[in-house]
C-alpha positions as a printed Julia matrix, in Angstrom:
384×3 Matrix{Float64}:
  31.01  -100.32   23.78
  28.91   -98.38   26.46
  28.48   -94.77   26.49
  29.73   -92.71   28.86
  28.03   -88.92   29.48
  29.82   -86.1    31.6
  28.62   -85.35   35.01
  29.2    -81.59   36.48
  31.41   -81.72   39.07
  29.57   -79.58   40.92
  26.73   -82.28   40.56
  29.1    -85.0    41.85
  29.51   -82.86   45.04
  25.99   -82.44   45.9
  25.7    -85.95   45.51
  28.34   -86.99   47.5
  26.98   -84.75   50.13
  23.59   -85.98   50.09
  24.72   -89.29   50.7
  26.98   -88.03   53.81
  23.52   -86.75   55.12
  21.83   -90.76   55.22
  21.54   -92.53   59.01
  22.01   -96.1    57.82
  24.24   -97.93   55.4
  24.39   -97.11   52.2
  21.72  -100.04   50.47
  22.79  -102.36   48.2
  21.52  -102.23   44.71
  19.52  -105.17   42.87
  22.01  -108.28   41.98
  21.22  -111.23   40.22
  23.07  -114.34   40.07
  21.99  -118.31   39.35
  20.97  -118.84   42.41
  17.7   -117.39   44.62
  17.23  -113.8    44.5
  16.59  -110.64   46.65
  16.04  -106.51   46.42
  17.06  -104.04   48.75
  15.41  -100.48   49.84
  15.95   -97.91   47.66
  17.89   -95.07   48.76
  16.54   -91.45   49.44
  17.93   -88.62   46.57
  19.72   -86.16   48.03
  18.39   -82.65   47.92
  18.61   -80.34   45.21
  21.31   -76.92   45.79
  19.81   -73.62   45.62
  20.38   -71.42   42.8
  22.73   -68.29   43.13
  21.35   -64.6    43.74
  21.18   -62.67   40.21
  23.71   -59.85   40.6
  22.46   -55.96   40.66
  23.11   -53.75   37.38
  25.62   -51.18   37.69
  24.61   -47.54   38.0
  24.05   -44.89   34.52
  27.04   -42.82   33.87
  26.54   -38.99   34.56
  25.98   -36.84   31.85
  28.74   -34.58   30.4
  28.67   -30.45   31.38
  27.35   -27.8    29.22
  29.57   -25.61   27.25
  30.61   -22.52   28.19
  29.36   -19.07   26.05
  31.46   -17.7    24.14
  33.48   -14.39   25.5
  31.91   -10.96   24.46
  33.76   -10.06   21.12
  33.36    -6.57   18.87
  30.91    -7.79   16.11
  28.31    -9.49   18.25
  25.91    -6.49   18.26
  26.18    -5.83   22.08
  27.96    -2.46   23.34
  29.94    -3.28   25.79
  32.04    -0.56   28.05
  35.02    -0.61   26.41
  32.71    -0.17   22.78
  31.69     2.84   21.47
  29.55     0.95   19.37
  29.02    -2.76   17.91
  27.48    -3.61   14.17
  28.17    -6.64   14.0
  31.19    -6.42   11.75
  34.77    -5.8    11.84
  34.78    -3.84    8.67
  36.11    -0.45    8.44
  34.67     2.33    6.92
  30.96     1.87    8.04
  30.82     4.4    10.53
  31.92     1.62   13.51
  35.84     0.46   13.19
  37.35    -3.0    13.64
  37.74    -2.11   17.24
  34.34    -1.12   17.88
  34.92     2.97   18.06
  33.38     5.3    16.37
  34.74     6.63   13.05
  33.45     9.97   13.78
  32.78    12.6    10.71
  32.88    15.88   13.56
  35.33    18.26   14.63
  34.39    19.51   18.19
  33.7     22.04   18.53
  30.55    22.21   16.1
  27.8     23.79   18.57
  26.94    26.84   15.92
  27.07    27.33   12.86
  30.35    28.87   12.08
  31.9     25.74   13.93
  29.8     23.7    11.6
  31.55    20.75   10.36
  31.33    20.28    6.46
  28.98    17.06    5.23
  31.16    14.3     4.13
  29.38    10.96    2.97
  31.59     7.94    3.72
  28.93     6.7     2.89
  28.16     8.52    5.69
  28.68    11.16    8.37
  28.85    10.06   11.56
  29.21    11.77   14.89
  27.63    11.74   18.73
  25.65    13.71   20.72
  27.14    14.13   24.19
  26.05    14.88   26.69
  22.26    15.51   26.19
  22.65    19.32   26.24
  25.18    18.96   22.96
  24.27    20.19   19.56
  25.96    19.26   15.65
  25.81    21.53   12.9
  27.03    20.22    9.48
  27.49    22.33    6.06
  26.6     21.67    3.08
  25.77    23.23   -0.08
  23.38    22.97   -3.14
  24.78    23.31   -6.54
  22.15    22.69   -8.94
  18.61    24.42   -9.14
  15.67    23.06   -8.24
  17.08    20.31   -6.32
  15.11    18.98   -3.03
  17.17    17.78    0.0
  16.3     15.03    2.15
  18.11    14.77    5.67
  18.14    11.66    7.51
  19.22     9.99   11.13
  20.25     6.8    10.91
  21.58     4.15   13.49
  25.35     3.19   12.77
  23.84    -0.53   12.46
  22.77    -1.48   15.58
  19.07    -0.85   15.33
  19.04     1.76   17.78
  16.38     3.43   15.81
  14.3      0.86   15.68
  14.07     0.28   19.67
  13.66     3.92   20.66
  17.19     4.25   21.48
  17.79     7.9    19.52
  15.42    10.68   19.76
  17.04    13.2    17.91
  15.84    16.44   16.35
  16.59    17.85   12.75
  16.65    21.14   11.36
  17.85    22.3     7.87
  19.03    26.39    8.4
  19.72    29.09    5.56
  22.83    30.39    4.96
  22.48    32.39    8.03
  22.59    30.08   10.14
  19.26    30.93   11.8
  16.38    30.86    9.91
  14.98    27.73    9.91
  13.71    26.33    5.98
  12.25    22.64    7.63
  12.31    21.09   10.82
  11.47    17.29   11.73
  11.61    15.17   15.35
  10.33    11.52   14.58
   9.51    11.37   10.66
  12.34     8.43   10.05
  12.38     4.76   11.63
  10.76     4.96   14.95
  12.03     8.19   16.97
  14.81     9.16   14.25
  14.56    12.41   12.13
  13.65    12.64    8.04
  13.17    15.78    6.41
  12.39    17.22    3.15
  12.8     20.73    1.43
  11.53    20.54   -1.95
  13.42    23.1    -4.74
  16.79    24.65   -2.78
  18.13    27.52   -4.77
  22.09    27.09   -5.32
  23.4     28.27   -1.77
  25.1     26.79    1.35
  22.91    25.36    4.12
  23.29    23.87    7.45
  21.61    20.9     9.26
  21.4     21.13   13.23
  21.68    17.99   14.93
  20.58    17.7    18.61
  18.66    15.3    21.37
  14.43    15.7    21.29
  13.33    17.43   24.35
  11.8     14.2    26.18
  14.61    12.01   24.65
  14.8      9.06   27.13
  18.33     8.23   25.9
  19.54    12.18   25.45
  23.19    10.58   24.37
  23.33     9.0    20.77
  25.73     7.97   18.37
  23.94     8.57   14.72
  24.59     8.74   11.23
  23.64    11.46    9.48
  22.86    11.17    5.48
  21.8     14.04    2.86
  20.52    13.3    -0.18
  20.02    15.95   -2.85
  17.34    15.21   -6.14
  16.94    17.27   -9.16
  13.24    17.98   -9.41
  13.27    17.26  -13.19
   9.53    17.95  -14.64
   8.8     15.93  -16.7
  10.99    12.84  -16.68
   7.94    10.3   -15.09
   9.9     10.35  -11.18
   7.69    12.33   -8.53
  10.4     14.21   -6.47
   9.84    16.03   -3.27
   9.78    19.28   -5.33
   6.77    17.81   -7.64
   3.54    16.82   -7.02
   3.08    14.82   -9.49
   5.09    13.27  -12.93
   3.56    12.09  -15.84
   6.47    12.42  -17.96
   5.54    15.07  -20.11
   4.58    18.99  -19.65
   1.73    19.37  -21.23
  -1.32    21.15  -19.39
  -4.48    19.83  -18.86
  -3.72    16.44  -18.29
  -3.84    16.52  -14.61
  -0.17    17.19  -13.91
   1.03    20.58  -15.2
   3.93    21.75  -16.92
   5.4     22.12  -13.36
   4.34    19.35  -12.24
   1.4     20.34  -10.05
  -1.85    18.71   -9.96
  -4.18    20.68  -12.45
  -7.3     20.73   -9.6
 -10.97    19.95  -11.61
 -13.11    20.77   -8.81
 -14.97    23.78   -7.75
 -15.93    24.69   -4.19
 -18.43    24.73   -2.61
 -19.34    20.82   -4.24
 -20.3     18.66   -1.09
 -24.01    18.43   -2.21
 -25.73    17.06   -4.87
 -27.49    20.91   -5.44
 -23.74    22.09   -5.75
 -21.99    19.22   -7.5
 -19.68    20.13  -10.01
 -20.23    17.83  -13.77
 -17.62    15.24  -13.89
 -14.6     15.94  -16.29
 -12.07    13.48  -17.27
  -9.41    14.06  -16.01
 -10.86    14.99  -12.16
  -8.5     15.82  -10.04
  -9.84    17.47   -6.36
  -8.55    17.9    -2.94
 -10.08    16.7     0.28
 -10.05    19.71    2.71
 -10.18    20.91    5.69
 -11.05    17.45    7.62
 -14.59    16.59    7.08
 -15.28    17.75    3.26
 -17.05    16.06    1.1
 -16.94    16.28   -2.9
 -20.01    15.46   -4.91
 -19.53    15.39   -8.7
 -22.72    14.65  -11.4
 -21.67    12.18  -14.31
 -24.38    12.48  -17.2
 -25.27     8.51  -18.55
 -26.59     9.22  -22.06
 -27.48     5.69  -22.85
 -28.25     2.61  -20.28
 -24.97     0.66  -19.79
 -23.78    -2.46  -18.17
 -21.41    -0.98  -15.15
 -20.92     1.89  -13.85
 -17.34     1.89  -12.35
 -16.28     4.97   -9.74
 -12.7      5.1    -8.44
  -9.99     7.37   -6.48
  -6.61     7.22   -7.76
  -3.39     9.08   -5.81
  -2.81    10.59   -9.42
   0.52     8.38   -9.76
   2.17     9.24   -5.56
   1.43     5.86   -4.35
  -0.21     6.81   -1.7
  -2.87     4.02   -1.84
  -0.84     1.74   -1.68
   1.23     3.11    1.14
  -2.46     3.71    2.93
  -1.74     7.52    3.49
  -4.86     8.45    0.84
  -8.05     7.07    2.39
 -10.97     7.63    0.4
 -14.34     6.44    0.57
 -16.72     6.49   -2.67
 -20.28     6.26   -3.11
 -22.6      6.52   -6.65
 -26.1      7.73   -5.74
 -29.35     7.69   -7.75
 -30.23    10.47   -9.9
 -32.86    11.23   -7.16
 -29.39    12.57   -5.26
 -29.98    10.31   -1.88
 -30.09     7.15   -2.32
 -26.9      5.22   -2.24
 -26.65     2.62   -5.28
 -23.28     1.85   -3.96
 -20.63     2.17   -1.95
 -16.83     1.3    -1.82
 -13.69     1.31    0.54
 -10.22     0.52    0.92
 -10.6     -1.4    -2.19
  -6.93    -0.21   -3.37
  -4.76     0.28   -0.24
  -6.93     2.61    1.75
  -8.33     4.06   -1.65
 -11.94     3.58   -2.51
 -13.75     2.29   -5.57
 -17.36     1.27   -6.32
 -19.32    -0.17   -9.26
 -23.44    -0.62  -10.47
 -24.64    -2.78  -12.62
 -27.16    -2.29  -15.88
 -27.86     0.96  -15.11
 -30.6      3.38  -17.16
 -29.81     6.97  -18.83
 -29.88     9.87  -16.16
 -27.78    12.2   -14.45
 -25.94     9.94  -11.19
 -23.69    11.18   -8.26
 -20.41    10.16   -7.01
 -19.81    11.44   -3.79
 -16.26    11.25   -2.04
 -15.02    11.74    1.07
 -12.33    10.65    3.65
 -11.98     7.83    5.65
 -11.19     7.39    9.4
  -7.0      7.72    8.53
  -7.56    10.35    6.3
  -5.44    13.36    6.19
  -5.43    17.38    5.45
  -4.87    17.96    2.88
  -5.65    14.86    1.02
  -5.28    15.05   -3.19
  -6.83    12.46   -5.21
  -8.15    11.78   -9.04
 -11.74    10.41   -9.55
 -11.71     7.89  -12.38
 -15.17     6.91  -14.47
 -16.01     4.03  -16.5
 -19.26     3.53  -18.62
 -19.11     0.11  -20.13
């Protein structure tokens, strides 16, 4: 049985019309019978259809619109006019309510002392200076003897310290109202007010509030917070009434039975012809700015190191970098430098030689370029 394949029709039609398109009759194909035979012209193909235009691709979608920001809320940290203030909470009690208002700790009027509003931590007292020209005072008393007071102005969360935005000014005032004990502008964070009054006797006090005299921002809202320490000699705590704490009252250890620094040295000693012979412990005190200390150490026998150092006798202030010493071990011969050391410890110096002979040496200190008046320190030697 013969096989029969599928044309297109679409092929049929283009045939059909190419054979429309010939001038003559259609020729006849081959045939073959018994008798003679004969073959015709073959007939032209018709021509071949064009293929269609590819279509175009369609155009990208547009992309979606940004989302809006969010509406100004109390607890976002920005002020707005209808806030007092904005710490980025809604909790109560903090010194900035759930609505963003002040939770003030004043009584207008307060502008002298006997309208002085009494100190009440909650955790802390909070109030506003406004306008510029306005002026707090808050009571409070002392207690306990020998107990220091710190005073502090802090932001109510918002970091206006930080950024300049309070300039305030703090005194702390007798009981009279007048006399001012301590006075601060810009000891706290940035422009806010710290100070300290070591050893109050038992009494009432004030603390006077008010703008700094070139305040940019003379209107504030602040927290005030006072702290009261018992100076305690001999507990191992340096409190603002101490100098120093070494846990114990015994004398001649460097730290008194009150707590004061038991000074070693001798002045004049800023020369090698006036140098005062080391003692252990050495405790000295650079001042006024530009002295110089010079103490003789006595090596009996040659040793392996020779190790000078300056110590803040136990205040920290080496590490906080507000002792800066420089330290220097000369040869016996009182000029030559063997060694020389600085801001080995914080801004504290410390120096060492190596296998060095019997003889009288030098260790001369003095301050560095941040250094302070007055400026305490301890000298430490090693002979190993």
């Amino acid at each position: 049985m013969r096989a029969t394949t599928a044309i297109p029709f679409a092929l049929v039609m283009l045939g059909a019309i190419a054979c429309d398109m010939g001038t003559g009759p259609r020729p006849s194909g081959t045939t073959s019978s018994s008798g003679s035979s004969s073959s015709g012209t073959a007939g032209d193909g018709g021509m071949a259809g064009q293929g269609g235009n590819g279509g175009e691709g369609g155009e990208g979608g547009e992309g979606g619109g940004g989302g809006m920001l969010p509406a100004p809320y109390c607890g976002d940290y920005v002020v707005k006019l209808d806030e007092e203030c904005d710490d980025g909470n809604n909790d109560a009690g903090d010194g900035c309510s759930s609505d963003c208002h002040i939770e003030s700790g004043e009584a207008e009027p307060n502008d002298t002392a006997a309208q002085a509003s009494p100190y009440v931590a909650n955790p802390y007292y909070l109030a506003k200076i406004d306008p510029g020209a306005d002026v707090d005072f808050v009571s409070f008393s002392v207690t306990t003897p020998n107990t220091s007071v710190v005073a502090t102005i802090l932001d109510v969360g918002d970091g206006a310290c930080s950024i300049g935005n309070i300039d305030s000014m703090l005194d702390i005032l007798a009981a009279d109202g007048t006399t001012v004990i301590a006075s601060d502008d810009d000891g706290g964070e940035q422009l806010c007010s710290r100070v300290e009054v070591p050893s109050l006797a038992i009494g009432n006090y004030f603390v006077r509030v008010s703008a700094a005299v070139k305040a940019g921002t003379p209107s504030f809202i602040y927290r005030l917070r006072i702290d009261q320490v018992e100076d305690i000699c001999g507990d191992g705590t340096v409190t603002t009434g101490e100098e120093c704490d070494d846990g114990n009252t015994l004398p001649g250890d460097g730290c008194s039975a009150t707590c004061k620094i038991e000074i070693s040295e001798v002045e004049p000693n800023g020369t090698t012809a006036t140098a005062n012979p080391f003692v252990q412990p050495w405790n000295a005190v650079l001042t006024p700015l530009g002295d110089v200390d010079v103490v003789a150490v006595n090596v009996i026998a040659p040793v392996s190191t020779f190790t000078a150092a300056t110590t803040d006798q136990g205040t920290g202030a080496c590490a906080a970098k507000t002792l800066d010493t420089i330290v220097e071990i000369l040869a016996p011969d009182g000029t030559t430098v063997l060694a020389m050391g600085d801001d080995n410890v914080g801004n504290c110096g410390s120096t060492l030689v190596t296998n060095v002979a019997a003889g009288t040496y030098f260790v001369r200190v003095k301050g560095g370029s941040l250094v302070t008046d007055p400026s305490p320190y301890g000298l430490q030697i090693l002979l190993q």
